[in-house]
matplotlib code that plots the C-alpha trace (Angstrom):
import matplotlib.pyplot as plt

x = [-16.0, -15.9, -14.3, -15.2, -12.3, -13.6, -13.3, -10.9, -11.9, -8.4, -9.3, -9.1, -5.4, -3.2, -1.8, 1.9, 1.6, -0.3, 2.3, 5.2, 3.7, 3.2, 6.9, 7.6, 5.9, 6.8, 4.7, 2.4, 2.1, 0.7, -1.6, -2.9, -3.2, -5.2, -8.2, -8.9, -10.7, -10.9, -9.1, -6.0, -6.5, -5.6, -2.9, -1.4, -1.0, 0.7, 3.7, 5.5, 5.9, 8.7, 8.5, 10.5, 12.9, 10.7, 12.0, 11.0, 7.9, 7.4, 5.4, 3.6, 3.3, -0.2, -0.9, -1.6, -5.4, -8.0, -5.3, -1.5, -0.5, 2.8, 4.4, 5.5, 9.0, 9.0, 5.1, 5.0, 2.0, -0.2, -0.9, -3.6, -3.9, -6.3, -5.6, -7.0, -9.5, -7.3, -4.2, -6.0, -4.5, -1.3, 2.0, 4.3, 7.4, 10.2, 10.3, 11.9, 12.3, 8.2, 7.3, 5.9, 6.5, 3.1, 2.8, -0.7, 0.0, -3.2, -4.0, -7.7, -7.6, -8.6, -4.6, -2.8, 1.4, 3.1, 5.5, 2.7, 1.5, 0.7, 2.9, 2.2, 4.5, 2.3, 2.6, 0.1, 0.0, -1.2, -2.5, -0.8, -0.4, 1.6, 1.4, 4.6, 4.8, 4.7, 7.8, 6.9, 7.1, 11.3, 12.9, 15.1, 12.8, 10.6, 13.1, 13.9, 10.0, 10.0, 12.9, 11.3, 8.2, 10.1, 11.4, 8.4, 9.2, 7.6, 8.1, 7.5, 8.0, 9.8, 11.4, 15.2, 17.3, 20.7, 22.0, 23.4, 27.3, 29.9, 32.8, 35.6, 36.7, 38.0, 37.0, 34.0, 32.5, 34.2, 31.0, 28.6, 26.8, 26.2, 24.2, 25.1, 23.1, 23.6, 22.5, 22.6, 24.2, 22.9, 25.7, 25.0, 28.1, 27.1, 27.6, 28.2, 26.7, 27.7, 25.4, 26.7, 23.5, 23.1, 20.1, 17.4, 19.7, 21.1, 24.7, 27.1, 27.6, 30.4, 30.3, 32.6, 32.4, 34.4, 38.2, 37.6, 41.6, 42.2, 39.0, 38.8, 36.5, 37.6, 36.1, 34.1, 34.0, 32.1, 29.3, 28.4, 24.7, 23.8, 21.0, 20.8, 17.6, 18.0, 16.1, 16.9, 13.9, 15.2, 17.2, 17.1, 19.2, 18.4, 20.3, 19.6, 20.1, 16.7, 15.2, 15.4, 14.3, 17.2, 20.7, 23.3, 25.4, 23.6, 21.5, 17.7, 17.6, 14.7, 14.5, 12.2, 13.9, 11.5, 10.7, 7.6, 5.7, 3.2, -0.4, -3.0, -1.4, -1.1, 2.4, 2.2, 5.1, 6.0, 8.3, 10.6, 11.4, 14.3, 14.3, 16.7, 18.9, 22.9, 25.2, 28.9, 29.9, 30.2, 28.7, 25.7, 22.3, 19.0, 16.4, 12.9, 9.8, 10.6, 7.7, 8.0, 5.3, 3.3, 1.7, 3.7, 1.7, 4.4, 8.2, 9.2, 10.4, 11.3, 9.1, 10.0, 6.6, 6.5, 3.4]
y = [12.8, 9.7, 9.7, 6.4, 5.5, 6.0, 2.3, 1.7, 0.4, -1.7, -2.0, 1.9, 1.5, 3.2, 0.3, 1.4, 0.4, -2.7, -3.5, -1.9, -4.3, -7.8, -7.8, -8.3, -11.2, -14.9, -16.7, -18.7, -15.5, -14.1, -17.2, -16.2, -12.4, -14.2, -15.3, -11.8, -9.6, -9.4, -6.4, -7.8, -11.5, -9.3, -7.2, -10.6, -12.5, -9.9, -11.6, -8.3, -7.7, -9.5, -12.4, -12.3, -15.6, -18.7, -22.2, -25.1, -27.1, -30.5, -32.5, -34.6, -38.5, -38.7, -36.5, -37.0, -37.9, -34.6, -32.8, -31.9, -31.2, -29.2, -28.5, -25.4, -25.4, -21.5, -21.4, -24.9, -25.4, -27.4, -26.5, -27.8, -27.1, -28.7, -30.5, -29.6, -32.6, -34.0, -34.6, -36.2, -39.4, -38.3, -39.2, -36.7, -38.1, -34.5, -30.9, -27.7, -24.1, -24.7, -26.8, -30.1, -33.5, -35.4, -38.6, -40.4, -44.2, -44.9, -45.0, -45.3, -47.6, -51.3, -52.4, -49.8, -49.2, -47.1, -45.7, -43.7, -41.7, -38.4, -36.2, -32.4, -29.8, -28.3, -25.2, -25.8, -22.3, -20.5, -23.5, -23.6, -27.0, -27.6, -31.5, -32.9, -34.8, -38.6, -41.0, -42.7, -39.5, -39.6, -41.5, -43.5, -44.4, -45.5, -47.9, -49.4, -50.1, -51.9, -53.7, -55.1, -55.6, -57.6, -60.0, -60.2, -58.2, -56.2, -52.3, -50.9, -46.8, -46.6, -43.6, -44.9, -42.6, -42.5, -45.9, -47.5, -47.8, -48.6, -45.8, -46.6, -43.3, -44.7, -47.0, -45.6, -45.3, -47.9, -50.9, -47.9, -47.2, -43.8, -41.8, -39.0, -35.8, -32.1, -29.1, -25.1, -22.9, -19.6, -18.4, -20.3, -22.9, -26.4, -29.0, -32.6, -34.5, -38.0, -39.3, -42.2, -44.7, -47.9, -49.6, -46.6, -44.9, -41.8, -41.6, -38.8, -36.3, -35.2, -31.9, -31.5, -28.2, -28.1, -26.3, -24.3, -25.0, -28.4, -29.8, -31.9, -31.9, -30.6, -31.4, -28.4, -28.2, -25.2, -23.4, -20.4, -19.3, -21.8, -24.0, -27.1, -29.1, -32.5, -35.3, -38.0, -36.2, -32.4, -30.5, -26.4, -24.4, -20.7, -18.3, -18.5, -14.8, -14.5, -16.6, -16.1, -19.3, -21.2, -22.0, -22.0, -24.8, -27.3, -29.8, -31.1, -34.1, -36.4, -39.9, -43.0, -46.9, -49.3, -52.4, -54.8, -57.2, -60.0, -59.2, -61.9, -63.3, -59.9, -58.0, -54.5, -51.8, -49.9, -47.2, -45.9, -42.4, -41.0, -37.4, -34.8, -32.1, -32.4, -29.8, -29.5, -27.7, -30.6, -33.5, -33.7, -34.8, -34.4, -36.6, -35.6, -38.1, -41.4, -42.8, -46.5, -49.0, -46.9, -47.5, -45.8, -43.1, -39.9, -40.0, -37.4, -34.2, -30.7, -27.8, -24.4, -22.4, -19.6, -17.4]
z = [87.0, 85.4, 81.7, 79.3, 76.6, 73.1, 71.5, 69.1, 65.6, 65.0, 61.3, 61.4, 61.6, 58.9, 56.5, 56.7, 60.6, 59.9, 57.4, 60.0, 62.6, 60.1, 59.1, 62.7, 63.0, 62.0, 59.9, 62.4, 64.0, 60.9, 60.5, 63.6, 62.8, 59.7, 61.9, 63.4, 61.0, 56.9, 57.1, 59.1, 57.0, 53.8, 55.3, 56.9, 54.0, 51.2, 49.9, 49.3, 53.2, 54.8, 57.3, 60.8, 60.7, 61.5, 63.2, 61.5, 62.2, 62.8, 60.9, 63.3, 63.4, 62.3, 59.4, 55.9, 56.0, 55.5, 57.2, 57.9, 61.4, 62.6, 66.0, 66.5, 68.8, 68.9, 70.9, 72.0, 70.1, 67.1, 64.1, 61.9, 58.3, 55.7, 52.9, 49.6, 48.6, 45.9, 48.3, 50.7, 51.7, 49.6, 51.7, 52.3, 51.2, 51.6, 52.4, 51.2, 51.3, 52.5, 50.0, 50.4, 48.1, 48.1, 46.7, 45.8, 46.2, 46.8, 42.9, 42.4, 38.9, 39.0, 38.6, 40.3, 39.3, 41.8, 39.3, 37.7, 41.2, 40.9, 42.7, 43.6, 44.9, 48.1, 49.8, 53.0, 54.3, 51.4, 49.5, 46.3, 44.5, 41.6, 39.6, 39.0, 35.7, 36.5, 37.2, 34.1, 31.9, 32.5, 29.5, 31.5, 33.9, 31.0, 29.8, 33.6, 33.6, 30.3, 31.2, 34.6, 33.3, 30.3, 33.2, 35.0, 38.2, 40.4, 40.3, 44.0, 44.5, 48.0, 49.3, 50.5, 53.1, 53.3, 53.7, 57.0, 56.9, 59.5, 60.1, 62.3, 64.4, 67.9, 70.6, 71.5, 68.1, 65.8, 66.8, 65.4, 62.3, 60.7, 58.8, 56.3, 56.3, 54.2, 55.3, 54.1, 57.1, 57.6, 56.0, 52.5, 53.6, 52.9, 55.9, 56.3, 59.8, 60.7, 63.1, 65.2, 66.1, 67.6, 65.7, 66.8, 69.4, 68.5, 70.1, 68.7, 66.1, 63.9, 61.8, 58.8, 56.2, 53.2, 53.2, 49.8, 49.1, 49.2, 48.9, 51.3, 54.6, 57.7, 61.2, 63.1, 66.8, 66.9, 64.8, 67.2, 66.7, 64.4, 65.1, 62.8, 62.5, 60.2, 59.0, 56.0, 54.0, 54.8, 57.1, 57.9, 59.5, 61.7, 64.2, 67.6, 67.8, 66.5, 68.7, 72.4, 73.4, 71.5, 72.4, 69.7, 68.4, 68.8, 66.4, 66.6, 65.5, 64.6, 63.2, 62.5, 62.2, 60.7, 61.8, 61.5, 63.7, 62.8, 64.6, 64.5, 61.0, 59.5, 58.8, 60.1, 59.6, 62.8, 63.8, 66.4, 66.8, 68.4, 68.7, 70.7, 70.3, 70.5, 72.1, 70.0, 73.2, 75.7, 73.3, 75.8, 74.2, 75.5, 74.3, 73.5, 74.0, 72.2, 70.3, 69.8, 68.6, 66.5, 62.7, 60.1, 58.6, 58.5, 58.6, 60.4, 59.0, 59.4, 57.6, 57.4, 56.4, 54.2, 52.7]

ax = plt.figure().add_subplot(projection="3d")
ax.plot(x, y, z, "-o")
ax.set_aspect("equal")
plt.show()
């Protein structure tokens, strides 16, 4: 005798499983749960439920039109979210705690001035936008203005990492420059990265955290289950014991170096992007895809989503 399995009516679920099941899931996963049915859209996207821990995405090189798009390390995959009409063609200039920093340079009066952009605080997941007040509403930024403008010079907005410095540690690193980065560890501990690079060439890393008696910072060799992701516009920080795809101590990095080239008379601004990940155990690192020759439209960045 042949028995047929009722169907199931998934939206028939009880919402104290729905809810057990959601704050399992990170937030691309819940994204994706989005999609499925009204019923699992709404459940998805309550704030009050908590969110599994999430690695960082990566903004991709070419967003910032209609659209922003992310890679997601945990899935290996895209993600594609759109922008709300009034930050199209904004520049994403920074990143935290999933927030996004756009900038409008693109100013749409007849004699445009940079230092009065409209900026917005953007959360691309659930679409909030907040306007910041203008550069030019700060009073000491007001007086700078009136000052160059006195003068006659010309006020450029520019987003400037951390500068380019030599540090002389030992034979192999003393011809190097660095670069200073902070980050949060996922112990609230705030860390200092030296990367040693070579123009575009990422070479070495040093670690430092703070002693809390004297003050001063001390060298780490180790940081266990830490995995530190850092940029010059933000950095993030998980435990790989959350993720079983990730090794511990270890740090992703990702960078752009500028450089220009003249094309048929015009001045173009390029990039170069050297990406990897460094292991503290052995000082091994493995590089990802570099990208070199390619407009400047996005620097890269790390973006840690959140509902």
């Amino acid at each position: 005798m042949d028995y047929k399995v009722p169907k199931r009516n998934w939206d028939d679920l009880p919402s104290e499983i729905m809810e057990d099941i959601v704050e399992r899931l990170s937030v691309s996963d819940r994204i994706r749960m989005s999609i499925v049915s009204k019923y699992w859209g709404a459940i998805s996207s309550q704030k009050h439920i908590p969110t599994a821990p999430q690695i960082p995405w990566q903004i991709l090189l070419y967003s910032g039109i209609t659209d922003l798009r992310f890679f997601d390390m945990s899935v290996r995959k895209n993600i594609k979210l759109n922008l709300p009409k009034r930050l199209q063609r904004t520049v994403c200039c920074g990143s935290s705690k999933g927030w996004l920093a756009m900038v409008d340079l693109l100013l749409r009066s007849s004699k445009p001035k940079p230092y009065q952009s409209d900026m917005f605080l953007f959360n691309p997941v659930s679409g909030q936008m907040h306007k910041l007040p203008s550069l030019s509403t700060i009073p000491c930024y007001q007086e700078f203005i009136k000052e160059a403008e006195k003068r006659g010079c010309e006020v450029k907005l520019k987003i400037i990492p951390c500068a380019h410095r030599r540090f002389e540690v030992g034979t192999e690193l003393e011809k190097l420059y660095y670069k200073l980065y902070l980050v949060e560890s996922t112990s609230n501990e705030i860390l200092l990265i030296k990367k040693f690079h070579d123009r575009s060439v990422t070479k070495s890393f040093y670690l430092f955290k703070m002693d809390s008696r004297t003050g001063l910072w001390r060298r780490l060799y180790n940081i266990d289950d830490q995995v530190l992701f850092i940029t010059s516009r933000g950095s993030a920080s998980v435990s790989a014991k959350d993720f079983a795809r990730f090794k511990g101590n270890c740090i992703h990095f990702a960078e752009d170096a500028e450089y220009h080239r003249v094309i048929e008379k015009q001045w173009f601004e390029f990039f170069s992007r050297d990406s990897g990940v460094f292991y503290l155990e052995d000082g091994r690192i493995e590089k990802s895809l570099h990208s070199a020759g390619s407009p400047l439209i996005s620097s890269v960045r790390w973006f840690t989503p959140i509902l």
